[in-house]
C-alpha positions in Angstrom: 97.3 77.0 68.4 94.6 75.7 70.7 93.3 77.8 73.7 92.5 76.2 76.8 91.4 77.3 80.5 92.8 74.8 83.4 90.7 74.6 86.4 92.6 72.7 89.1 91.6 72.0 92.8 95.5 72.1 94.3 97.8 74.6 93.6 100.5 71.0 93.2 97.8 70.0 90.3 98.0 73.4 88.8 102.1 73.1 88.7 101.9 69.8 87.4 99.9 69.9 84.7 101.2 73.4 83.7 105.1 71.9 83.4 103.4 69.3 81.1 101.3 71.8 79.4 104.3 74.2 78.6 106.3 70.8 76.4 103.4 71.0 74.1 103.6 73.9 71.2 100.0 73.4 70.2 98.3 74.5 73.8 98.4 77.5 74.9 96.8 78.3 78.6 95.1 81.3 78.9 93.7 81.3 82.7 94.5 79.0 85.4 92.0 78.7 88.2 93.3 77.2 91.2 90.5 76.0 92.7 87.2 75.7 91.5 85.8 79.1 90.6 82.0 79.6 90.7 79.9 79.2 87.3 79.4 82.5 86.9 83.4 83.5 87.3 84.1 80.6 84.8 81.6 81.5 82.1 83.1 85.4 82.5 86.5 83.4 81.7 85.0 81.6 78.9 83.2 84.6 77.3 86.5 86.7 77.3 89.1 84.2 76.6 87.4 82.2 74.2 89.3 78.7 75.2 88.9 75.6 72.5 88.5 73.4 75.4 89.0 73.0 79.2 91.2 70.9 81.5 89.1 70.4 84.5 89.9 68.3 87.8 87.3 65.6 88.8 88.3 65.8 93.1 85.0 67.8 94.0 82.5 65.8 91.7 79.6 68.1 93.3 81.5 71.4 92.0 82.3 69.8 88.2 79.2 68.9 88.5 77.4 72.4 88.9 80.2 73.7 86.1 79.5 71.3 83.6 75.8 72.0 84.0 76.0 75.9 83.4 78.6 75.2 81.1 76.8 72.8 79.2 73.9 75.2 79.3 75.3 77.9 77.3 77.3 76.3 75.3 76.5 72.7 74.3 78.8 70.7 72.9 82.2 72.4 74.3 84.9 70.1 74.5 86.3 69.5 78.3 89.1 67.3 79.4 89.1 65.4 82.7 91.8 64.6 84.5 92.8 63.2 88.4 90.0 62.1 90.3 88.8 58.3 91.2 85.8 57.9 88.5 83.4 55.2 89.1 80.8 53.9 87.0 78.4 56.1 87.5 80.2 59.5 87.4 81.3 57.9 84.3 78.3 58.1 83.1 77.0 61.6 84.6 80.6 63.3 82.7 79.3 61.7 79.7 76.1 62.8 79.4 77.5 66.7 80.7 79.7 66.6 78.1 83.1 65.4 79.0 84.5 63.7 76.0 88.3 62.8 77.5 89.8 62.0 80.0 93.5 61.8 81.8 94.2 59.6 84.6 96.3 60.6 87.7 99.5 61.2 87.8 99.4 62.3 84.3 101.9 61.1 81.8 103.7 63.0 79.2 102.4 60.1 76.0 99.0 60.2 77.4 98.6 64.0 77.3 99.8 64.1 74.1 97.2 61.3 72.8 94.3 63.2 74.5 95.6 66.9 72.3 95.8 64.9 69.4 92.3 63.5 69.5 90.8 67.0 70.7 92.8 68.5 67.5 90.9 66.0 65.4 87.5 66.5 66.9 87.4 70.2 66.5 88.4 69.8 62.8 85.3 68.6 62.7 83.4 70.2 65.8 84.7 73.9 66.0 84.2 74.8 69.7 80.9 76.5 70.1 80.8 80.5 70.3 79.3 82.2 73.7 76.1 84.2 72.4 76.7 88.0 72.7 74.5 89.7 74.9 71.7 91.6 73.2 71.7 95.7 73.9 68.8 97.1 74.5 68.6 101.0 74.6 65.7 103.0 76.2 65.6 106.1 74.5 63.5 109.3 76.2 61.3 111.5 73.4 62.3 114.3 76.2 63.9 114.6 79.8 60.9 113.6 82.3 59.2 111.0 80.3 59.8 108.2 82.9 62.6 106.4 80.7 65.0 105.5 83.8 62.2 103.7 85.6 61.1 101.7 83.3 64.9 100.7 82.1 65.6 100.2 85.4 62.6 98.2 86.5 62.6 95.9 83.3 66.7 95.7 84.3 65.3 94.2 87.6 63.2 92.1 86.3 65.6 90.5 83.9 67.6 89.7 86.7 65.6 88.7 89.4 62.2 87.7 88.3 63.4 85.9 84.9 67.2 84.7 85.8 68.7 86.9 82.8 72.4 87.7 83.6 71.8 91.6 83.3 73.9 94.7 83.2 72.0 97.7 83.4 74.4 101.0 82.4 73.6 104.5 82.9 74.5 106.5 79.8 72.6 109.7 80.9 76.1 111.4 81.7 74.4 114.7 82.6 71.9 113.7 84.7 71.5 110.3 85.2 69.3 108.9 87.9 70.3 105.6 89.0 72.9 105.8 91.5 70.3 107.4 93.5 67.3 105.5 92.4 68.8 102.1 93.8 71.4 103.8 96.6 74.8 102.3 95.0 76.8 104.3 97.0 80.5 104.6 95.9 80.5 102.4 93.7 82.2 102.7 90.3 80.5 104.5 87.4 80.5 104.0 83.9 82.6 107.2 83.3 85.1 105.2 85.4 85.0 102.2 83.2 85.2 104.2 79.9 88.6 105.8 81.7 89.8 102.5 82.2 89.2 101.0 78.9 92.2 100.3 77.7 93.1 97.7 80.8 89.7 96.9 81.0 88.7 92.6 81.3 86.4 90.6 82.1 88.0 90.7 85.8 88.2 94.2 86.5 84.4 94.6 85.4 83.3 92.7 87.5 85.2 94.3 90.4 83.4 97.7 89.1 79.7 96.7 88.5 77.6 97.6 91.4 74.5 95.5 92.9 71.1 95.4 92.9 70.7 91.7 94.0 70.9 90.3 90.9 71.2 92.9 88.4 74.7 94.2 88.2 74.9 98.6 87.8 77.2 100.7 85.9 75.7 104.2 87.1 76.0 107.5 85.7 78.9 108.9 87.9 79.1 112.5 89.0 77.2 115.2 87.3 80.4 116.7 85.7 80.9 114.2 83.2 84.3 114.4 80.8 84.4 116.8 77.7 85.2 114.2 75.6 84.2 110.7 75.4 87.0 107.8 73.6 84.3 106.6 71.1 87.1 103.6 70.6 87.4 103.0 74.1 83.6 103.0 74.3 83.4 100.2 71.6 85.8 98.3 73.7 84.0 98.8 76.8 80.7 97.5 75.3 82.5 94.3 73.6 84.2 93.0 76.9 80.3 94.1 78.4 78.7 92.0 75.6 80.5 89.0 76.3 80.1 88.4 79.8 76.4 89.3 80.3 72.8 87.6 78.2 71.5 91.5 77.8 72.8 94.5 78.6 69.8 97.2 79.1 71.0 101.0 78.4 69.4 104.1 79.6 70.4 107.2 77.2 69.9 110.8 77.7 67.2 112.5 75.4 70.4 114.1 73.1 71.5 112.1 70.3 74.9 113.0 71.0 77.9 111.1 69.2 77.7 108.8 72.7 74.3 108.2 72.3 74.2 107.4 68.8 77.4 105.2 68.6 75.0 102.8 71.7 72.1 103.2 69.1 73.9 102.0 66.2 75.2 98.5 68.4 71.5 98.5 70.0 69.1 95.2 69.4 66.4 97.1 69.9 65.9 100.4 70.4 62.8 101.6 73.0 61.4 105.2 72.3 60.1 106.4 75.5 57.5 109.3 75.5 54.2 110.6 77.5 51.2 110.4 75.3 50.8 114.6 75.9 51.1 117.1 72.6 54.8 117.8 73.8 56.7 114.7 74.4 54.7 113.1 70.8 56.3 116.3 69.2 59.8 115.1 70.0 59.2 111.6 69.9 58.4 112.2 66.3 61.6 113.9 65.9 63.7 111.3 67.5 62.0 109.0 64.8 62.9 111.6 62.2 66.9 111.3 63.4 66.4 107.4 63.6 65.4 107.2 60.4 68.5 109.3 58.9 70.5 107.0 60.9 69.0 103.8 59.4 67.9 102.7 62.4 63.7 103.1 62.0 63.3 99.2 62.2 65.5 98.9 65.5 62.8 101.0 67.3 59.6 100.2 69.7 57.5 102.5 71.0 56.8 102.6 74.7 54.0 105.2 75.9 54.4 105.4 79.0 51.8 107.6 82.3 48.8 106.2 80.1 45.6 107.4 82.1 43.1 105.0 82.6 39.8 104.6 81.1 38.6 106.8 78.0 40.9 109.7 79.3 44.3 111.2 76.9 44.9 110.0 73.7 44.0 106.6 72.0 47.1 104.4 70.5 46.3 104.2 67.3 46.5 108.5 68.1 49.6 108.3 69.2 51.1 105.9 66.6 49.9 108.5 64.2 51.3 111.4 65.6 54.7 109.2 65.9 55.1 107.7 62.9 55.4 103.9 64.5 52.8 101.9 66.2 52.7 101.5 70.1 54.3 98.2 71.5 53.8 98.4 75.2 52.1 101.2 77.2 52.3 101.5 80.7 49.5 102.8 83.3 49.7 106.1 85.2 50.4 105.2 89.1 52.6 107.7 91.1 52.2 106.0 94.2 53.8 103.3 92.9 56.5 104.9 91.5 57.2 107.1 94.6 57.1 103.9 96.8 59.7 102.9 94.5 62.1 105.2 94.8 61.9 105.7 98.6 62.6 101.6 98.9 65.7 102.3 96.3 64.4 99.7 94.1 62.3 99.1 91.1 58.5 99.4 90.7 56.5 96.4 92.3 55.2 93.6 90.0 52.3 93.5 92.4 51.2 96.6 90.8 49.7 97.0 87.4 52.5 98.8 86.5 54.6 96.2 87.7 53.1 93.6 85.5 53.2 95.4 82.7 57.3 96.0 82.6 57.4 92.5 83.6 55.3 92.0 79.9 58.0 94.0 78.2 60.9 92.2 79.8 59.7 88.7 78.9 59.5 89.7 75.2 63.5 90.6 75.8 63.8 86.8 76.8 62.3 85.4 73.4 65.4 83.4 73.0 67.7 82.9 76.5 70.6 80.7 75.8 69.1 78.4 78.5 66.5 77.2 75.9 68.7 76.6 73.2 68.9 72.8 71.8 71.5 70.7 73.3 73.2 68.3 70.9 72.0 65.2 70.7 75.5 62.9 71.4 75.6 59.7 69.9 77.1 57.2 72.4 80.3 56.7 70.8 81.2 60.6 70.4 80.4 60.8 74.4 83.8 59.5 75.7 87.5 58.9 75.1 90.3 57.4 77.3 93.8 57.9 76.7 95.0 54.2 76.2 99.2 54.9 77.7 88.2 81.0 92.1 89.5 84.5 92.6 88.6 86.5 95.6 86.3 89.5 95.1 88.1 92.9 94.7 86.4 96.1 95.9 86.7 98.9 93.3 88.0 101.5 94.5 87.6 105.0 92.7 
């Protein structure tokens, strides 16, 4: 059975090709947009659903145009079908070259859809439709409460987002105590306790109704300080697969407990960033968080961030503090309060103007090593570019 997404511009096209779509067993349709949707709505769609291909209208070439782009961007080499539409030479030749392999004439007829199935049948036999990466998860980790971790998790979050383009989802896990609803002024907003609750209904729809903003970056916050007795470690795991798939990383601020919440994120982690302050107090647990990272099997996942370093010949060298750890230091940021402070009263993260700034910026391009927009496209040879057949939804506010 082949999955497919329709993306029509009329609610008529929608009807029309859906009664032709529902005489053939081998298609199933598993979202209809009517309308174009944006890019980022149909890659959500695409992440979730998983289609083998996608019908998609030609009417607004401007719109395909941007989709097949950002389409073709994350997954090169995905099979789309175009139908309706007036094509002329040279969109002709812009659909090939974004793509577009086939393509249905309008009105559509029964003998010609069926051609067009049959040939995408035969070219995914031999071209399975390309997989949507998963986003990396990223944990930050504190040694002990006060070390600075939901700055810098928050910051780098930011800079993902807004200084690098990275579709990011930053999520507080400190359940206790956790910082960032207040840190960048969501409001009522949902919380992550709220998605967790609503795991088993949870899609790739009604997350995106819950995420909060922070221009770019998308927020799951902490919720309430009364968190629940008991977290659904399954409903968790859901959570953070329908999270995975429509985001490039998803960044993770944890309490300083290794509690079984904590330590179900650090077993899914990427990489896992061991926060501490390089004073006698935080290295002391920091080296016992290594200790329980190593029973855990997770000593390679981890970095070590030192964060409040004082400047000049003042505190405690690195190769000090990778001795007292256990690990070496990967990224150390400098002491600046002002900046922090100026931070939190503009409900934002810390300026990249500062040197502070810079350096998370530092830490969140190594994150970036390799973005899906980088990835090799497929070279197409001419003949694989094209075959013809011879015969948005509105936003929803969450409400808790």
């Amino acid at each position: 059975m082949l999955r497919s997404i329709v993306i029509c511009s009329t609610e008529e096209q929608n009807q029309e090709l859906g009664t032709l779509l529902s005489d053939v067993r081998d298609v199933e349709v598993v979202r209809v947009f009517a309308g174009y949707p944006t890019s980022e709505n149909l890659l959500r769609s695409v992440r979730a659903q998983k289609p083998d291909f996608l019908f998609l209208c030609m009417d607004d070439f401007a719109q395909v145009e941007v989709l097949l782009a950002r389409l073709d961007d994350l997954m090169p080499g995905f099979l789309v079908v175009a139908h309706g539409g007036h094509l002329e030479p040279e969109v002709m030749r812009k659909l090939m070259h974004l793509g577009v392999r086939e393509y249905l004439p309008s009105p559509i007829k029964p003998a010609e859809l069926a051609e067009v199935i049959d040939s995408v049948k035969r070219y995914l036999k031999r071209h399975p439709a390309p997989v949507a990466r998963v986003a990396d998860l990223y944990t930050f980790l504190p040694a002990k409460p006060g070390v600075g971790t939901s700055t810098i998790a928050a910051s780098a979050s930011c800079a993902l987002a807004n200084d690098l383009g990275v579709h990011t989802l930053l999520l507080d896990c400190d359940l206790d105590a956790g910082a960032t609803k207040f840190l960048f002024k969501l409001g009522n907003t949902a919380s992550l306790v709220d998605a967790l609750e609503h795991a088993n209904k949870l899609d790739e729809d009604l997350l995106s109704q819950m995420v909060g903003k922070w221009e770019g970056l998308d927020v799951l916050h902490a919720g309430g300080l009364t968190p629940p007795p008991n977290i659904d470690l399954p409903g968790m795991q859901h959570f953070l697969a329908i999270a995975r798939s429509q985001y490039e990383v998803v960044c993770a601020d944890l309490a300083s407990n290794m509690g079984p919440f904590s330590v179900n994120l650090l077993r899914e982690s990427s990489r896992i960033f061991l926060v501490t302050t390089p004073e006698v107090v935080p290295l002391h647990f920091a080296r016992e968080r290594m200790r329980r990272l190593g029973e855990l099997g997770l000593s390679d996942q981890v970095r070590l961030l030192v964060n409040r370093k004082p400047g000049g010949k003042v505190g405690l060298k690195d190769e000090e503090v990778a001795e007292m750890v256990g690990i070496p230091v990967s990224y150390s940021f400098p002491n600046d309060y002002p900046t922090v402070q100026n931070a939190i009263l503009g409900a934002g993260p810390v300026s990249p103007c500062s040197d502070l700034g810079e350096s998370i910026l530092a830490l969140s391009r190594s994150l970036t090593t390799h973005p899906v927009s980088q990835e090799p496209r497929f070279r197409r040879k001419f003949l694989e570019f094209f075959h013809v057949s011879k015969a948005e939804d509105p936003d929803v506010v969450w409400h808790t």
